[in-house]
N, C-alpha and C positions, 0 to 999 in steps of 0.2 A: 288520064289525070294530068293536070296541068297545074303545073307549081310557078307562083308566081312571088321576087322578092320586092315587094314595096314597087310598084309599076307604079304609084300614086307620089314618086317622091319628086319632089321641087314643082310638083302643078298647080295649080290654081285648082280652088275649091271647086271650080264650077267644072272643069276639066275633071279632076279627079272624080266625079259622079260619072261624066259622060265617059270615060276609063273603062268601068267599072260597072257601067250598062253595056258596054259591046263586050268585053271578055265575058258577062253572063251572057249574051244571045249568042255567041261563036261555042261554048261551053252548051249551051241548050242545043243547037245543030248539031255540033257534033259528039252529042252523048256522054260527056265528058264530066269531071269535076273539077272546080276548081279551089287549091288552096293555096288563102294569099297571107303572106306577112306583109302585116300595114300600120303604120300608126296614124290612119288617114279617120277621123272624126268622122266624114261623110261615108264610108264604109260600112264602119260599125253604125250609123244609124240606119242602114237600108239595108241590115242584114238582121236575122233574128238572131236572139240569144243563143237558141240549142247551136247554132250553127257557128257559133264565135268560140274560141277556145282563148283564155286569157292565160298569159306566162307571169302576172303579176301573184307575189306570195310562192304559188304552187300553182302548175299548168293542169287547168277544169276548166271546164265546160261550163258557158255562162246559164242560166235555169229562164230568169225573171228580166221583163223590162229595165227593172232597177238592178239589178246585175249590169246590164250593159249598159245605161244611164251613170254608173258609176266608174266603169272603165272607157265611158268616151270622159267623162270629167277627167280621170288621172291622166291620161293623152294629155288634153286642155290644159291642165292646170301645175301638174308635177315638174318641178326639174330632175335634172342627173343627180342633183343635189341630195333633194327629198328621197329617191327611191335609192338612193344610197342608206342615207342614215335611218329610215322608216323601219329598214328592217332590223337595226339594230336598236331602235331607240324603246321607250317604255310609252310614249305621248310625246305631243309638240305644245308647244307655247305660242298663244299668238295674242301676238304685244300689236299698241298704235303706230309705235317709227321706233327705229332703234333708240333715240336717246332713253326710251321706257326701260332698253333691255341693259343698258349698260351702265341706268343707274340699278338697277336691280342686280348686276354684277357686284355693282360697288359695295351695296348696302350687304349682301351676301357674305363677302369677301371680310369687310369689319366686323360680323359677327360671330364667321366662324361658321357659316349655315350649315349644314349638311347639301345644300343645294350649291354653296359652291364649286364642288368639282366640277358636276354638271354645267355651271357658266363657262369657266376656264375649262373645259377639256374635252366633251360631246353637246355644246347646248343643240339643239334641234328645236329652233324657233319658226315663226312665220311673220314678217313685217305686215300688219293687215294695213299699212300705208292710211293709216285716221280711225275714226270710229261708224266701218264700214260690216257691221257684223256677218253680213248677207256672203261677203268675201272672205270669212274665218270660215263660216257653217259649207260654204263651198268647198272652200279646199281640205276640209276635216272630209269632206262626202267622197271626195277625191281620193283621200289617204286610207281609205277603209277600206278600196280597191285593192289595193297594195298589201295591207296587212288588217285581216279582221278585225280583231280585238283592240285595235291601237286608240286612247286616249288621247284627250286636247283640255286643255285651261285656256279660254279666252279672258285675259282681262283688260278691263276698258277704265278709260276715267270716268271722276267720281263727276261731271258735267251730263246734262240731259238723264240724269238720274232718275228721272221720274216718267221717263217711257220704259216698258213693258217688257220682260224679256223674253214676250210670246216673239215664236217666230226667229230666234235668237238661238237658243238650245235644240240641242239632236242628245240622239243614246249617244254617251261618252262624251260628252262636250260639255264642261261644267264653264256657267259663265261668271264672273266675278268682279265686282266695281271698287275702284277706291272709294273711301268716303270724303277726302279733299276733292277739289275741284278736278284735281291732274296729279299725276307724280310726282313731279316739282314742286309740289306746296309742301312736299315733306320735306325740301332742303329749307324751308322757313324755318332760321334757329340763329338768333341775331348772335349766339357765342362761336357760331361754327361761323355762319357769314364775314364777320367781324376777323375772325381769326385765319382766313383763308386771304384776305384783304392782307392782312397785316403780313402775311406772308411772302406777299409778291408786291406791296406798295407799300410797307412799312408804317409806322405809328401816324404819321400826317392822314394819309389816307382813307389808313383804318375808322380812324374819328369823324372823319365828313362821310364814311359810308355809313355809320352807325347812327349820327344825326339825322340821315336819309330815313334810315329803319324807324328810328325813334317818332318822327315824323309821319310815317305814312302805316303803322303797323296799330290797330286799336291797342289801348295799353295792356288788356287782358295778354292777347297773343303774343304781348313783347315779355311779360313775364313769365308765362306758363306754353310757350311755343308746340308743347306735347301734347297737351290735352284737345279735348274737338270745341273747337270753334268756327260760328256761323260766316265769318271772313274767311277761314279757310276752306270751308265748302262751296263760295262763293265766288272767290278771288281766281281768275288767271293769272297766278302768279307766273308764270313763264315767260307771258305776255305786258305782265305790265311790272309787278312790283320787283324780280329778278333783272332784267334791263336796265329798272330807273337806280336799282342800287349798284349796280358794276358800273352803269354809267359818273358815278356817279364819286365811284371810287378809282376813276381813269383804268379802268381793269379792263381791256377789250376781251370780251369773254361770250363765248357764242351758246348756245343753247345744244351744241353737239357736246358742249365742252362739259357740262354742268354736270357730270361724272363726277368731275374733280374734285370739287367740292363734297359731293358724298364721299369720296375718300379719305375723307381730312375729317370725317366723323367719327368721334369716341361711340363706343356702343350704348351709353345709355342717351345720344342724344339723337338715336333714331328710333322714333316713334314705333309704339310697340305692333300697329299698325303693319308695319312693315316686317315684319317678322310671321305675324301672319298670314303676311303674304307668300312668303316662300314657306312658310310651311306646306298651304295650300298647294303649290308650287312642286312642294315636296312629294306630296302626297300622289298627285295626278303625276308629274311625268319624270320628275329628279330618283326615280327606283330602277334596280335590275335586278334580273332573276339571279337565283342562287343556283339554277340548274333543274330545279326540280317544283319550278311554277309556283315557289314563293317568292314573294318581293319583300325588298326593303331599302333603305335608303343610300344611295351613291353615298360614295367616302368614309 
C-alpha cells in the first residue's frame, strides 16, 4: 500500500496528470494500492467515484458522477472561508457587489429585522460580482458538497427582468428580483436625500440638491417616492440620477458609500418592498436550529 500526501501540490495541471499516471503504472507493476490526499481537480476527474472517499460534511464514499462533479466544484470553487461558515450557517445569500449587501444591512438594522443579527454577526454571503447567475447556481452546486441540505436566496435586480429564470434555479436555490430597476432606486426619497445633504452641506446645499431632484424626478415619484412607479423600474438610478444629485450637492459620495444614506432612513420611509425582502431573507438563510431540527429566526 502506498500512501501518498498531496504529491500533486504546487504542479502544474498538466504535470499533475502525468504524476498521477506513473504512480498508477508503478502501483499496477508492483501490486500495490494507492491512497492519495489531494485537492488536485485533475485527479478526482480520472478517478471513479466508488474509489474517492470525500472528508467534506462527513467522510463517504462518493456513489455517482454528480457526487464527484460536485466535490471537484467545492475544490474549484470554496474558500477557507466558505467551508468554515457552511457548516455552521442555515443558507448563503448571493447578492451582485457588496454595495447590495450593505445596504440591506442598513435597511435591516432601521427596522429592527429579525435579519439583522445575521448582518452584523454571522452573515454568510456570496459576491456573485454582477448579474452572473450561472456563478450563484455554481457555487450553490459547490456548497452542497460540503453540506446536503444547505439553502441559497439569490437576488438580482429588478433590470433584464423579463428573461427567464429557466436555467437560473436548483433544489434549494430560490431566485428573487427587485422590482426597481436596482437596490439604489429605493434610496429614491427626496426627504431623506434632502436631509442627508443638509447634514453634511448645510441649508445652501440642501436646496440646489433638492432643485436637482425637483428637476429630474416625474412629479408623481417626487410626491409619492413609495409607491411603484414606471421611472423607478426603469431608471439607473445609481448610474445616472444618485451622481447627478451628490454632484450636485458638492457631496463627494461614492456608490460604496450609499449605505449612508439608507442609515439616515426613518422606518416608514423604506419601501415596504424592502422588508420583504429580508423577510424572504429571513426565511431561507437568517434561521438556526433550536437543537432539535426546528428552525426559526436568528435574534
Amino acid at each position: 500500500m502506498l500512501l501518498l500526501d498531496e504529491p500533486d501540490a504546487h504542479l502544474h495541471i498538466i504535470l499533475q496528470k502525468q504524476i498521477y499516471d506513473m504512480l498508477r503504472r508503478i502501483a499496477s507493476k508492483r501490486n500495490c494500492r494507492l491512497i492519495i490526499a489531494t485537492h488536485a481537480e485533475v485527479l478526482i476527474d480520472t478517478t471513479s467515484p466508488e474509489q474517492i472517499l470525500s472528508f467534506y460534511e462527513r467522510p463517504h464514499r462518493l456513489i455517482s458522477d454528480i457526487d464527484r462533479e460536485e466535490v471537484r466544484e467545492a475544490i474549484k470553487r470554496l474558500t477557507a472561508t466558505d467551508l468554515l461558515l457552511v457548516d455552521r450557517a442555515r443558507g448563503m445569500l448571493y447578492l451582485e457587489d457588496d454595495t447590495d449587501f450593505e445596504l440591506l444591512k442598513a435597511w435591516a438594522n432601521v427596522l429592527e429585522h429579525p435579519a439583522a443579527t445575521w448582518f452584523n454577526e454571522r452573515p454568510f454571503w456570496h459576491n456573485n460580482h454582477g448579474r452572473n447567475p450561472a456563478e450563484a447556481k455554481g457555487h450553490f452546486f459547490a456548497l452542497r458538497a460540503v453540506r446536503r441540505h444547505v439553502r441559497a436566496l439569490l437576488l438580482l435586480d429588478g433590470d433584464n427582468r423579463e428573461l427567464p429564470d429557466h436555467g437560473m434555479t436548483a433544489d434549494g436555490l430560490e431566485v428573487l428580483r427587485w422590482q426597481r430597476y436596482e437596490v439604489e432606486s429605493y434610496l429614491i426619497h427626496p426627504q431623506v436625500l434632502r436631509r442627508y445633504v443638509e447634514k453634511f452641506g448645510g441649508h445652501l446645499f440642501a436646496d440646489r440638491a433638492e432643485t436637482f431632484l425637483r428637476d429630474q424626478l416625474p412629479p408623481a415619484v417626487y410626491r409619492d417616492p413609495l409607491s411603484h412607479h414606471d421611472y423607478l423600474r426603469t431608471t439607473p438610478a445609481s448610474k445616472t440620477l444618485l451622481p447627478g444629485f451628490f454632484e450636485s450637492a458638492q457631496l463627494p459620495i461614492t456608490k460604496s458609500e450609499y449605505y449612508l444614506v439608507a442609515e439616515t432612513m426613518a422606518r416608514d420611509e423604506i419601501p415596504e418592498e424592502v422588508k420583504e425582502k429580508l423577510d424572504a431573507l429571513g426565511r431561507t438563510v437568517c434561521v438556526a436550529s433550536d437543537g432539535n431540527g426546528v428552525f426559526g429566526r436568528v435574534g
